[in-house]
N, C-alpha and C positions, 0 to 999 in steps of 0.2 A: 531655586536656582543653584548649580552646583557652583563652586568654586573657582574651579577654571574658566566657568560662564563669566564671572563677577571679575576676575581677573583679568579676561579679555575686553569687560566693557569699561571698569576702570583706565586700566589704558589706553584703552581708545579715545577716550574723553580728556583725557592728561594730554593727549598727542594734540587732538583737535583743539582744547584751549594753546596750549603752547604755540601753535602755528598761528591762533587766531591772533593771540598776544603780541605776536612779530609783527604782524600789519598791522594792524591798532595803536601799541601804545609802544613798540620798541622794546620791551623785556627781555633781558638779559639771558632770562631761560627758556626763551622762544627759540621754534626750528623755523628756518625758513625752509618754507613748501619744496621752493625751487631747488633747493641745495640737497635735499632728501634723497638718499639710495633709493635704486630701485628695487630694492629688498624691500629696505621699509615703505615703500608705494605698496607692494606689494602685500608685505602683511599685514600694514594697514587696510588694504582692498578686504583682503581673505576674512579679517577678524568683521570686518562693517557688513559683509557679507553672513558670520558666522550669529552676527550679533541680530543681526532684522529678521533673519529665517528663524535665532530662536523668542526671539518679542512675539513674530506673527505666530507662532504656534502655540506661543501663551496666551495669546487673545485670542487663539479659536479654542484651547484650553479651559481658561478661567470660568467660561460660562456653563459648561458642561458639568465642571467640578461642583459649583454652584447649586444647579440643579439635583445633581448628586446627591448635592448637603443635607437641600429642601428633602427630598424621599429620606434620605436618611433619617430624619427628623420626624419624619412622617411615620414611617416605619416603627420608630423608637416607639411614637407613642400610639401604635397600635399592638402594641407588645409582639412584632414581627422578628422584632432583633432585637439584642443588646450590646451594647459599647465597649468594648473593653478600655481600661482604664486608657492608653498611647495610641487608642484607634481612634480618627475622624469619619464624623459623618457619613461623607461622601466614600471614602472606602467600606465601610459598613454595607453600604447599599451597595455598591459595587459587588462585594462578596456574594449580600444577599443575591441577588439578580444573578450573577454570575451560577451560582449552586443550584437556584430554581431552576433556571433555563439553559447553565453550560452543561449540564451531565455530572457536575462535578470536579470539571474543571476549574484547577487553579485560574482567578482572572491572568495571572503573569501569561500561565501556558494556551490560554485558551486566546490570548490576543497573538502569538508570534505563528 
């Protein structure tokens, strides 16, 4: 998750307890909804929007990665490939696969 990802969803979460805290329990550091610019509607929309397109693409992500892993694991112990010390699994096989079947291709260049 980059940074700016993890920033966006912190405060978005900071935002959403803060307002929840104002109807609830009255908290002093609560925003109330209704009083909110429509900037902040707004970038709040943009970031909740920024935030569920990049969750869903980690969960059709994670599985893939996963299986990656498994082959790479597989591979290892078929003496197909070796690990370098900062390499995972799933890139491993990635590479391998990529080199047997792209020509050569970098996986970077061969996916754009």
């Amino acid at each position: 998750m980059t940074d700016k990802l993890k920033d966006k969803i912190e405060k978005f979460l900071t935002m959403c307890r803060k307002s929840k805290a104002k109807t609830e329990q009255d908290d002093d550091n609560a925003i109330k909804v209704d009083t909110m610019t429509e900037d902040l509607h707004s970038e709040l929309a943009a970031d909740a929007v920024a935030i569920t397109s990049s969750l869903m693409e980690l969960q059709r992500l994670l599985p893939l990665s996963r299986k990656l892993a498994d082959l790479g694991r597989l591979l290892e112990s078929q003496g197909k490939i070796t690990l370098q010390a900062d390499e995972a699994y799933d890139e491993a096989a990635l590479k391998f696969f990529s080199e047997l079947y792209g020509g050569g291709i970098s996986p970077s260049k061969a996916l754009h």
